[in-house]
mmCIF file of the N, C-alpha and C atoms, coordinates in Angstrom:
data_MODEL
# 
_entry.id   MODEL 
# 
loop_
_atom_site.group_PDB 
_atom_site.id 
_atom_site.type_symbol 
_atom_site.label_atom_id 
_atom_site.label_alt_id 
_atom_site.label_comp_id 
_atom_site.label_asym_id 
_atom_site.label_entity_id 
_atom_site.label_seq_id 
_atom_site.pdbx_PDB_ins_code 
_atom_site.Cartn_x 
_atom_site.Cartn_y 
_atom_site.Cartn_z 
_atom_site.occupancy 
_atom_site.B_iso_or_equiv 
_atom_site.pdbx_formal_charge 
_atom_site.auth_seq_id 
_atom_site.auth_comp_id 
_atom_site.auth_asym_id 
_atom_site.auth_atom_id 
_atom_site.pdbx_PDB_model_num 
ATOM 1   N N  . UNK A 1 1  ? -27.501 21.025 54.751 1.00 0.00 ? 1  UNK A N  1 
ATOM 2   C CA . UNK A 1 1  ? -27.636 21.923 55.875 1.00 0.00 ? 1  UNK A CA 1 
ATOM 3   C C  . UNK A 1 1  ? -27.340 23.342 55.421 1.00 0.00 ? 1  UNK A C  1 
ATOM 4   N N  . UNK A 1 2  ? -28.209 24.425 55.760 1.00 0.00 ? 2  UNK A N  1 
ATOM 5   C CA . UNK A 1 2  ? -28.110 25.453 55.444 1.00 0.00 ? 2  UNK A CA 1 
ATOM 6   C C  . UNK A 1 2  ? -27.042 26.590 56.223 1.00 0.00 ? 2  UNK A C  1 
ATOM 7   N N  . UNK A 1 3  ? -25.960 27.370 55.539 1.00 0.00 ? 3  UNK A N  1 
ATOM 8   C CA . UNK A 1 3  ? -24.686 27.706 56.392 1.00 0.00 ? 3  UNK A CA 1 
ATOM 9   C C  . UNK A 1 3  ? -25.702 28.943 57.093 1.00 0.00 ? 3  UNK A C  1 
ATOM 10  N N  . UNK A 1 4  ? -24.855 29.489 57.564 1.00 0.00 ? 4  UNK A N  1 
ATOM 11  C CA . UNK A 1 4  ? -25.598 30.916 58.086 1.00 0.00 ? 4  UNK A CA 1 
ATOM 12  C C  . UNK A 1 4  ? -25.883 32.043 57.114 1.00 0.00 ? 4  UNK A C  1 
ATOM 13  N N  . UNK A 1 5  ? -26.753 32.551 57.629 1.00 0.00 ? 5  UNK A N  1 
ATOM 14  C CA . UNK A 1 5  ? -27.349 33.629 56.464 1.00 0.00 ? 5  UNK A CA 1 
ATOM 15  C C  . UNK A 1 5  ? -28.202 33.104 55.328 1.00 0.00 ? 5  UNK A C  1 
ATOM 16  N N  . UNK A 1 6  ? -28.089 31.915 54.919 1.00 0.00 ? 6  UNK A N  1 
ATOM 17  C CA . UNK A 1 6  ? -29.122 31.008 54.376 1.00 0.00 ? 6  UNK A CA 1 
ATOM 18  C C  . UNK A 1 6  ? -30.458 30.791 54.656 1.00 0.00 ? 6  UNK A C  1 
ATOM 19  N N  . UNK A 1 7  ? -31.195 30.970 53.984 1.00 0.00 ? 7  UNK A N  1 
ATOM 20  C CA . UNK A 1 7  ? -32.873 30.550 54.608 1.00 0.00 ? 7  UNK A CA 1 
ATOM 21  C C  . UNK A 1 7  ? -33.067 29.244 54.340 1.00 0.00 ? 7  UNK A C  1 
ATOM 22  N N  . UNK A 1 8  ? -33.268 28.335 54.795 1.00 0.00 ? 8  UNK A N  1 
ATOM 23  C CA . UNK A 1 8  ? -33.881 26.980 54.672 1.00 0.00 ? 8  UNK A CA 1 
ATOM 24  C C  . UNK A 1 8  ? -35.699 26.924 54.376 1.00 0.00 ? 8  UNK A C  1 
ATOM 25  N N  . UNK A 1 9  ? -35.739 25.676 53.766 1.00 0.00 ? 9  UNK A N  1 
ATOM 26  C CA . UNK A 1 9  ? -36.947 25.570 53.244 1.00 0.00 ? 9  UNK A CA 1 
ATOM 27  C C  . UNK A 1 9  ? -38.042 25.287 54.700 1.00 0.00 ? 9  UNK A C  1 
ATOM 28  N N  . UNK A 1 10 ? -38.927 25.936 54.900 1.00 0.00 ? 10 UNK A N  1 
ATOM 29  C CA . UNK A 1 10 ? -39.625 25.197 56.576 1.00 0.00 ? 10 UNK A CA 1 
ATOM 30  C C  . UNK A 1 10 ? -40.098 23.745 56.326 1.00 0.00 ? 10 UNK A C  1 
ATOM 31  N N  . UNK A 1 11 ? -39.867 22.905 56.898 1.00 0.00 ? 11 UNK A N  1 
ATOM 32  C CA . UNK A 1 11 ? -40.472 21.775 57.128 1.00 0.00 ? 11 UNK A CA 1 
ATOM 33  C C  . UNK A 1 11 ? -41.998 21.204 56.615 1.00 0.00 ? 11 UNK A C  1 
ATOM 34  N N  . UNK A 1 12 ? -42.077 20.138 56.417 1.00 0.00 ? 12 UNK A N  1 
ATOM 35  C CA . UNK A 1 12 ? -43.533 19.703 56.195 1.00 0.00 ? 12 UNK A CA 1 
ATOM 36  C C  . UNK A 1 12 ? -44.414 20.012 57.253 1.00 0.00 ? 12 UNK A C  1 
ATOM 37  N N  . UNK A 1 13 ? -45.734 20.443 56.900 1.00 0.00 ? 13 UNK A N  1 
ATOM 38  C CA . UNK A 1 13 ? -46.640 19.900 58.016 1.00 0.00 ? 13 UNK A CA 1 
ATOM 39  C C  . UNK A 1 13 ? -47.192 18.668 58.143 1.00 0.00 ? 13 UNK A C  1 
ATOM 40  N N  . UNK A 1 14 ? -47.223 18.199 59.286 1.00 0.00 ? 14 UNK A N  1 
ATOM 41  C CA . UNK A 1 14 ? -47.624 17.163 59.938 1.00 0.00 ? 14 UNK A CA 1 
ATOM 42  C C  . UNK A 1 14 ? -48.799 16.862 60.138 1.00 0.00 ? 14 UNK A C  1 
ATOM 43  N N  . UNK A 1 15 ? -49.684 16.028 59.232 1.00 0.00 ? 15 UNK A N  1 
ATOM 44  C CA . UNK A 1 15 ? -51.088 15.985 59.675 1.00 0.00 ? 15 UNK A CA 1 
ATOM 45  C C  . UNK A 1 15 ? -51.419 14.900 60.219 1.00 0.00 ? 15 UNK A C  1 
ATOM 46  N N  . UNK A 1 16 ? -52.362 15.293 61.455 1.00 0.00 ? 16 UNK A N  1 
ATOM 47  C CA . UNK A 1 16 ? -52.436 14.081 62.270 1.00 0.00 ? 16 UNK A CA 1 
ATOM 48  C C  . UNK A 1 16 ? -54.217 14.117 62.646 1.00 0.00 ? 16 UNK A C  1 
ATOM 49  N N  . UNK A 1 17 ? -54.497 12.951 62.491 1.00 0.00 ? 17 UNK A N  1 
ATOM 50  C CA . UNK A 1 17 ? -55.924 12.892 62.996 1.00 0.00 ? 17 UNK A CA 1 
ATOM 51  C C  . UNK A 1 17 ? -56.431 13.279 64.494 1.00 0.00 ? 17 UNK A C  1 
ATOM 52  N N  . UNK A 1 18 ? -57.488 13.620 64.833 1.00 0.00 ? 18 UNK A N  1 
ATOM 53  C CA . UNK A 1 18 ? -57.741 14.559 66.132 1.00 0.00 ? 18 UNK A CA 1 
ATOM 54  C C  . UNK A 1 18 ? -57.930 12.891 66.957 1.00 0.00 ? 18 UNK A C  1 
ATOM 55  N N  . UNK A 1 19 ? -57.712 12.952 68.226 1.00 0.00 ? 19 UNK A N  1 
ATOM 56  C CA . UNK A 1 19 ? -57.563 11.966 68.890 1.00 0.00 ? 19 UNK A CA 1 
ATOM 57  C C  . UNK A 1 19 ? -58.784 11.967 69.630 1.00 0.00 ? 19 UNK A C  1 
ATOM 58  N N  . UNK A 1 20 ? -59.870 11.238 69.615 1.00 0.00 ? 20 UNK A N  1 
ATOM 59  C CA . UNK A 1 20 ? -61.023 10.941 69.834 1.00 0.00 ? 20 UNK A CA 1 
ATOM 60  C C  . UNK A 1 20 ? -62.303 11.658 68.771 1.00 0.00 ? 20 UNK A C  1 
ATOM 61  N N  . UNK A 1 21 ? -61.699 11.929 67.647 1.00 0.00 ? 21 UNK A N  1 
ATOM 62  C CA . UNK A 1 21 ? -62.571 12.011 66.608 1.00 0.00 ? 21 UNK A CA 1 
ATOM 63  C C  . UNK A 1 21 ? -63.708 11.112 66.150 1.00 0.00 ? 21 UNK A C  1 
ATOM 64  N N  . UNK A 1 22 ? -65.014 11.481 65.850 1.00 0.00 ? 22 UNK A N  1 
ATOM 65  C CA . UNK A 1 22 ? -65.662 11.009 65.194 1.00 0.00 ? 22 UNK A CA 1 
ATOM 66  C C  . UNK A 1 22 ? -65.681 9.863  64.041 1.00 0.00 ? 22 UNK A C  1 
ATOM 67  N N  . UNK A 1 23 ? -65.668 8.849  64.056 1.00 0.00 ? 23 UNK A N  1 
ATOM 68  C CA . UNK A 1 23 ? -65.767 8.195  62.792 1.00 0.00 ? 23 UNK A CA 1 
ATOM 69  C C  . UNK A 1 23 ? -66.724 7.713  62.108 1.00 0.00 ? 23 UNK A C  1 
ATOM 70  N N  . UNK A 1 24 ? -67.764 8.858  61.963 1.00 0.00 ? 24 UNK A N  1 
ATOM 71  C CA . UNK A 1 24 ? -69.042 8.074  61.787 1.00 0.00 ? 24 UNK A CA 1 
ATOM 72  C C  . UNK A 1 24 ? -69.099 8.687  60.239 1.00 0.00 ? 24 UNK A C  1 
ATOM 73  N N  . UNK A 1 25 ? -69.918 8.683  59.437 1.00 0.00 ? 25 UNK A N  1 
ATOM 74  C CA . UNK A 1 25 ? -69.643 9.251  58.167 1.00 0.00 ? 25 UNK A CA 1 
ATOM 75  C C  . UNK A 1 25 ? -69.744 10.911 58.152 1.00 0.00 ? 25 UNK A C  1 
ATOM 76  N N  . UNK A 1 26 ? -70.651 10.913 58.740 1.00 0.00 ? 26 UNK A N  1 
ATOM 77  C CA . UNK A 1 26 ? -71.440 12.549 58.462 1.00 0.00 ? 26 UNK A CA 1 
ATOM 78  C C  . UNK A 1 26 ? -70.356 13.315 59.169 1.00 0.00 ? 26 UNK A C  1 
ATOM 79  N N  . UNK A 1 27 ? -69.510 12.732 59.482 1.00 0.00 ? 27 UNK A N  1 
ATOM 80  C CA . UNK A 1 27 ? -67.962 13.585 60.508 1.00 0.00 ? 27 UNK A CA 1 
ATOM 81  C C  . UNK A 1 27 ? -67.320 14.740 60.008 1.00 0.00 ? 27 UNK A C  1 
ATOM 82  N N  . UNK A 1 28 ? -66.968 14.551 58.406 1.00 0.00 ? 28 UNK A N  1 
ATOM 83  C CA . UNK A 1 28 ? -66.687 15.282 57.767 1.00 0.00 ? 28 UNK A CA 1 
ATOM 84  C C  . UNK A 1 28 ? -67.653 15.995 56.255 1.00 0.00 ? 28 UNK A C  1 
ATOM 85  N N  . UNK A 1 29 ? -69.078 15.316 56.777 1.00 0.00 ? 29 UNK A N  1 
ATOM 86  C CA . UNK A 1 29 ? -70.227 16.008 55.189 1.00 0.00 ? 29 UNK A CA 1 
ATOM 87  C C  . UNK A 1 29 ? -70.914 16.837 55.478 1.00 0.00 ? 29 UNK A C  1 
ATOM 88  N N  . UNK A 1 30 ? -71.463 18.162 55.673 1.00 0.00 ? 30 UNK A N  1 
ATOM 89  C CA . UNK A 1 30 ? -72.547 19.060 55.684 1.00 0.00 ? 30 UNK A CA 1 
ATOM 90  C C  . UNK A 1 30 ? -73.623 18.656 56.019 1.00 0.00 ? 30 UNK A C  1 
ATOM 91  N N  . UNK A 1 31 ? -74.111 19.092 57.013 1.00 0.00 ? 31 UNK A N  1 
ATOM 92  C CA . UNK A 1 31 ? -75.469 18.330 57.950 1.00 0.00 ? 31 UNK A CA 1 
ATOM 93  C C  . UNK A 1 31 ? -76.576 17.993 56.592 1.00 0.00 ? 31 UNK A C  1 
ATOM 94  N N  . UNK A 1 32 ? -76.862 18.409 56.104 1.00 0.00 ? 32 UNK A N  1 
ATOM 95  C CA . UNK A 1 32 ? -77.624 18.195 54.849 1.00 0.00 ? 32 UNK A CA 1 
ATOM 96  C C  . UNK A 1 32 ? -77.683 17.022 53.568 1.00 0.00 ? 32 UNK A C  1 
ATOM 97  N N  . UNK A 1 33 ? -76.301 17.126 53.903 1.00 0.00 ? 33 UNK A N  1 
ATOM 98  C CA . UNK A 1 33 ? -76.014 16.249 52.529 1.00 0.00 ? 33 UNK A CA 1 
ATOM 99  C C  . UNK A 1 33 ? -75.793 14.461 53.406 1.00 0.00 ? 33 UNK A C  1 
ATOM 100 N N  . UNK A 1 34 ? -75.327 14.742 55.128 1.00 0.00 ? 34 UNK A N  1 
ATOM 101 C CA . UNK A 1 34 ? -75.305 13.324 56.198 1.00 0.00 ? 34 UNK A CA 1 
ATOM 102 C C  . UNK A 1 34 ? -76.779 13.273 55.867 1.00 0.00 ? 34 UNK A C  1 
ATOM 103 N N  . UNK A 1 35 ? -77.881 13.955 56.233 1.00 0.00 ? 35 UNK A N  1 
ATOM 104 C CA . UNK A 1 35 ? -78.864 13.539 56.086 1.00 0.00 ? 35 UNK A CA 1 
ATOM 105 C C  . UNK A 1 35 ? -79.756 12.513 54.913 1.00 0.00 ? 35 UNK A C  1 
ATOM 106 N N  . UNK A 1 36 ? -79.674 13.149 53.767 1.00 0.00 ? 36 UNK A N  1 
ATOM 107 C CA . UNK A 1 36 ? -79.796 12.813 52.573 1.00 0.00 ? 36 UNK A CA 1 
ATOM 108 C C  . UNK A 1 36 ? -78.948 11.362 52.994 1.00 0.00 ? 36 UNK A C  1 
ATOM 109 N N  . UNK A 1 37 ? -77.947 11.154 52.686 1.00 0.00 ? 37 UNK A N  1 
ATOM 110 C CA . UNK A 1 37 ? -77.373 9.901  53.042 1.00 0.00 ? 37 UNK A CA 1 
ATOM 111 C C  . UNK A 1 37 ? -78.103 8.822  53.793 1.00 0.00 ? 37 UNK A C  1 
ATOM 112 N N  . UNK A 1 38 ? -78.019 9.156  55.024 1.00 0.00 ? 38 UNK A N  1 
ATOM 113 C CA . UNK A 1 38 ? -78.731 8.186  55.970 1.00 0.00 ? 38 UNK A CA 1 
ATOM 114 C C  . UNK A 1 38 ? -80.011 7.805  55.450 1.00 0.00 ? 38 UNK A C  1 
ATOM 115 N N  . UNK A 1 39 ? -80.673 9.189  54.821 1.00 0.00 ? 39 UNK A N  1 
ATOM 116 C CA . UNK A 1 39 ? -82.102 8.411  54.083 1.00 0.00 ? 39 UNK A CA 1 
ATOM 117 C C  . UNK A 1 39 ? -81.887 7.353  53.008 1.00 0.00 ? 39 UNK A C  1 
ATOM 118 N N  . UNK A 1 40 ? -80.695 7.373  51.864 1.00 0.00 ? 40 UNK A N  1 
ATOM 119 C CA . UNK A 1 40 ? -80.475 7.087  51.159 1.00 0.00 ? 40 UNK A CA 1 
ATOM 120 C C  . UNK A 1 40 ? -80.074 5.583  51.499 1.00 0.00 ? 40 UNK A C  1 
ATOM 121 N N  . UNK A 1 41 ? -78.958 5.398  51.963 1.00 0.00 ? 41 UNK A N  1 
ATOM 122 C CA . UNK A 1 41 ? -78.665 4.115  53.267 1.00 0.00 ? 41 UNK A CA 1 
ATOM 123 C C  . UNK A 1 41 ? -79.679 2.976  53.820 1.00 0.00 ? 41 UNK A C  1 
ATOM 124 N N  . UNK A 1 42 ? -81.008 4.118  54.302 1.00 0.00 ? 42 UNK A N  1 
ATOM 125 C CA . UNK A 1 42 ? -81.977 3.252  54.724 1.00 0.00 ? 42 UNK A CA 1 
ATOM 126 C C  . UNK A 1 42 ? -82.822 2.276  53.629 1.00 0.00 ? 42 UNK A C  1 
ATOM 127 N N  . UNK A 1 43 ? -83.157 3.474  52.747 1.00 0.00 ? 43 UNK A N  1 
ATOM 128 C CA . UNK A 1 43 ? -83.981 3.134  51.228 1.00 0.00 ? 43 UNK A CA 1 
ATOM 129 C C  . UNK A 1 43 ? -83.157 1.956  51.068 1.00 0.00 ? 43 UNK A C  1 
ATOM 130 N N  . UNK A 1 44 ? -81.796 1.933  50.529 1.00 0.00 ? 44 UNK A N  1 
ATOM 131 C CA . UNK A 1 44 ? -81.214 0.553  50.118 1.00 0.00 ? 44 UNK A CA 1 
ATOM 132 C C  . UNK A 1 44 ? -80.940 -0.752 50.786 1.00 0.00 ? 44 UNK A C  1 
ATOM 133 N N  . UNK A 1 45 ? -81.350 -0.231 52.012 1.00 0.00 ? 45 UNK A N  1 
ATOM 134 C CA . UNK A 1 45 ? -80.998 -1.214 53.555 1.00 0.00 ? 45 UNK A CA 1 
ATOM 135 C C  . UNK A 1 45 ? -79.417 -2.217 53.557 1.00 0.00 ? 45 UNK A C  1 
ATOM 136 N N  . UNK A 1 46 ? -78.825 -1.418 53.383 1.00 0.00 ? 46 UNK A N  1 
ATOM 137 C CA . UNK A 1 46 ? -77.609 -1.477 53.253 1.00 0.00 ? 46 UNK A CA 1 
ATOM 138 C C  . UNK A 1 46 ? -76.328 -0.416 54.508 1.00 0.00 ? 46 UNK A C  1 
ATOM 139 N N  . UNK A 1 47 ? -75.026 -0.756 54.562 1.00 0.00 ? 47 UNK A N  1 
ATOM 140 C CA . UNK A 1 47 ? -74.570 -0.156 55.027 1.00 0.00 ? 47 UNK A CA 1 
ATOM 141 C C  . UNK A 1 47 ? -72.957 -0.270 54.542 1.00 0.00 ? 47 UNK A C  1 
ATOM 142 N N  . UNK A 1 48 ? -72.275 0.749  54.286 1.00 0.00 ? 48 UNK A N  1 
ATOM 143 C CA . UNK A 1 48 ? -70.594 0.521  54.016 1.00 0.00 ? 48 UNK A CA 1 
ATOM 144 C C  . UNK A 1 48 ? -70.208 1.092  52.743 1.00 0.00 ? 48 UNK A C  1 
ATOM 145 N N  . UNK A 1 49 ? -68.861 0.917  52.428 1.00 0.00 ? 49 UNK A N  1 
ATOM 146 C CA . UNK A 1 49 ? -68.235 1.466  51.422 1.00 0.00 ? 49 UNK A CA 1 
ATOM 147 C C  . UNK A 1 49 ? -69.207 1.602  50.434 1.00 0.00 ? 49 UNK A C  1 
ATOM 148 N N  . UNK A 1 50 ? -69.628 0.624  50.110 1.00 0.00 ? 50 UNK A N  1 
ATOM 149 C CA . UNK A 1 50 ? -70.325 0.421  48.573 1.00 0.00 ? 50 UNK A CA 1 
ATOM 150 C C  . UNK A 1 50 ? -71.342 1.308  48.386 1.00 0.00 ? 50 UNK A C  1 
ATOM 151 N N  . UNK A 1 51 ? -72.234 1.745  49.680 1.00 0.00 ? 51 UNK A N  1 
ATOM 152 C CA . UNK A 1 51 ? -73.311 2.025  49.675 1.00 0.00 ? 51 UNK A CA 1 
ATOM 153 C C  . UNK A 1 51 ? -73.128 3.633  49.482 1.00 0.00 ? 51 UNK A C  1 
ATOM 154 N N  . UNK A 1 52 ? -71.630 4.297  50.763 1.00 0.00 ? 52 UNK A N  1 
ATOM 155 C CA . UNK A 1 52 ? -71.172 5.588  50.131 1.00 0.00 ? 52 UNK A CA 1 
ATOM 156 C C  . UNK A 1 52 ? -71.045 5.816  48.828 1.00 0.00 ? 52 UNK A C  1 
ATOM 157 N N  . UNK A 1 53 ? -70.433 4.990  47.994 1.00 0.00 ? 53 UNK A N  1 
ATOM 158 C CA . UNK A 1 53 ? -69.731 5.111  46.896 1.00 0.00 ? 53 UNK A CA 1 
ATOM 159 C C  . UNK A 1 53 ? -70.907 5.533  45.646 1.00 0.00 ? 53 UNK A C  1 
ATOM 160 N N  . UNK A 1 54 ? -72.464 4.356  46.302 1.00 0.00 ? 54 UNK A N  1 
ATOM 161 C CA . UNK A 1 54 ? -73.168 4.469  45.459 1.00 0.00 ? 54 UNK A CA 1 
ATOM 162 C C  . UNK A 1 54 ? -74.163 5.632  45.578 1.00 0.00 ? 54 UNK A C  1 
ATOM 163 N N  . UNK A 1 55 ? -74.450 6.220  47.026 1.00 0.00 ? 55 UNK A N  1 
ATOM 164 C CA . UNK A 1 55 ? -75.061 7.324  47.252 1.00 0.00 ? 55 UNK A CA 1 
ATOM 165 C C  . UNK A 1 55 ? -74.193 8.449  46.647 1.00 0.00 ? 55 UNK A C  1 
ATOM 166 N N  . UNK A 1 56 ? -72.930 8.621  46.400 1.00 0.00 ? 56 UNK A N  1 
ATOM 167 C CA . UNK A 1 56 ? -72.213 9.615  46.093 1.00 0.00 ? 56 UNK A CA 1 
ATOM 168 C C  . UNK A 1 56 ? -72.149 9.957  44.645 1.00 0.00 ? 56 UNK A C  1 
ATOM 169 N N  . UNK A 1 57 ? -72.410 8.794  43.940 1.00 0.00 ? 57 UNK A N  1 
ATOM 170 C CA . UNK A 1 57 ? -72.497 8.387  42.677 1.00 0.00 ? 57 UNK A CA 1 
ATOM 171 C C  . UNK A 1 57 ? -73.716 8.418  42.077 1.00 0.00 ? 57 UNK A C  1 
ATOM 172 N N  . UNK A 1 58 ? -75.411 8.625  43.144 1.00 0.00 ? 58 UNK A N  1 
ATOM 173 C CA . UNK A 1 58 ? -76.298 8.745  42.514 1.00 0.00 ? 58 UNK A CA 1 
ATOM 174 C C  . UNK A 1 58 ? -76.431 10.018 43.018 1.00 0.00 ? 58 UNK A C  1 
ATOM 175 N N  . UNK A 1 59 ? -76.312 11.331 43.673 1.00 0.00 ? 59 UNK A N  1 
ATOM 176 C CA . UNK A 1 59 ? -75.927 12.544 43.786 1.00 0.00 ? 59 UNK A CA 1 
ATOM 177 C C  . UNK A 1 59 ? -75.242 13.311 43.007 1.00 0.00 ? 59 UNK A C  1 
ATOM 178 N N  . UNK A 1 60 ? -74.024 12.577 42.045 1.00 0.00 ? 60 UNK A N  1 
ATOM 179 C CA . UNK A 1 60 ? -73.508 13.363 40.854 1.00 0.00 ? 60 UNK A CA 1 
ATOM 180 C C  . UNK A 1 60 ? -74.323 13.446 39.877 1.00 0.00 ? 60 UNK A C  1 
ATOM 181 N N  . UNK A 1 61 ? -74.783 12.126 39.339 1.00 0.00 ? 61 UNK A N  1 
ATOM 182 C CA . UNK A 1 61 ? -75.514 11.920 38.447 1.00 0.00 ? 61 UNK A CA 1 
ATOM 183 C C  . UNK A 1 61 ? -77.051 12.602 38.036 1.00 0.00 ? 61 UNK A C  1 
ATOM 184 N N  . UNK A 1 62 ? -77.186 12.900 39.604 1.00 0.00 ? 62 UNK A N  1 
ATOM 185 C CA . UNK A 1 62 ? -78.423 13.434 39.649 1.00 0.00 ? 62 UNK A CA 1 
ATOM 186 C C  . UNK A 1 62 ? -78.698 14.676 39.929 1.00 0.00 ? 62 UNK A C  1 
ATOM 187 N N  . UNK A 1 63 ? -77.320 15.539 39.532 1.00 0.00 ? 63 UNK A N  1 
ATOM 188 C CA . UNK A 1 63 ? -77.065 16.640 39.537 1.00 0.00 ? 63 UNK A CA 1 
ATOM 189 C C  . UNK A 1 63 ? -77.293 17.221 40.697 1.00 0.00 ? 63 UNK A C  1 
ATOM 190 N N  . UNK A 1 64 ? -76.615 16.889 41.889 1.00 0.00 ? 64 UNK A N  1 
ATOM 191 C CA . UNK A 1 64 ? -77.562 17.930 43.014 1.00 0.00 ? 64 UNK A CA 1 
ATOM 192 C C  . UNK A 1 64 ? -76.020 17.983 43.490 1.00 0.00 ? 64 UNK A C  1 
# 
């Protein structure tokens, strides 16, 4: 505990998710790059982790 005249360190911030947020993917990606996705998604007819992981993974690779 800090005596008087002491500055204390401020506290953490608290991050908390927005309460009725979006959870769809494109929630947090650049309208451009959700797009690309969803095309990408469809092409593989697939849906889920794997399919992010692998669209994200053929976007590095493919330099864009």
């Amino acid at each position: 505990m800090a005596s008087k005249g002491e500055a204390k360190p401020p506290p953490e911030p608290v991050v908390r998710p927005r309460k009725g947020g979006s959870r769809r993917v494109g929630a947090t990606l650049p309208a451009e790059l959700y797009v690309r996705f969803k095309a990408y998604v469809a092409r593989r007819g697939g849906t889920g982790e794997q399919a992010i992981a692998d669209a994200i993974e053929q976007m590095v690779t493919s330099g864009e």
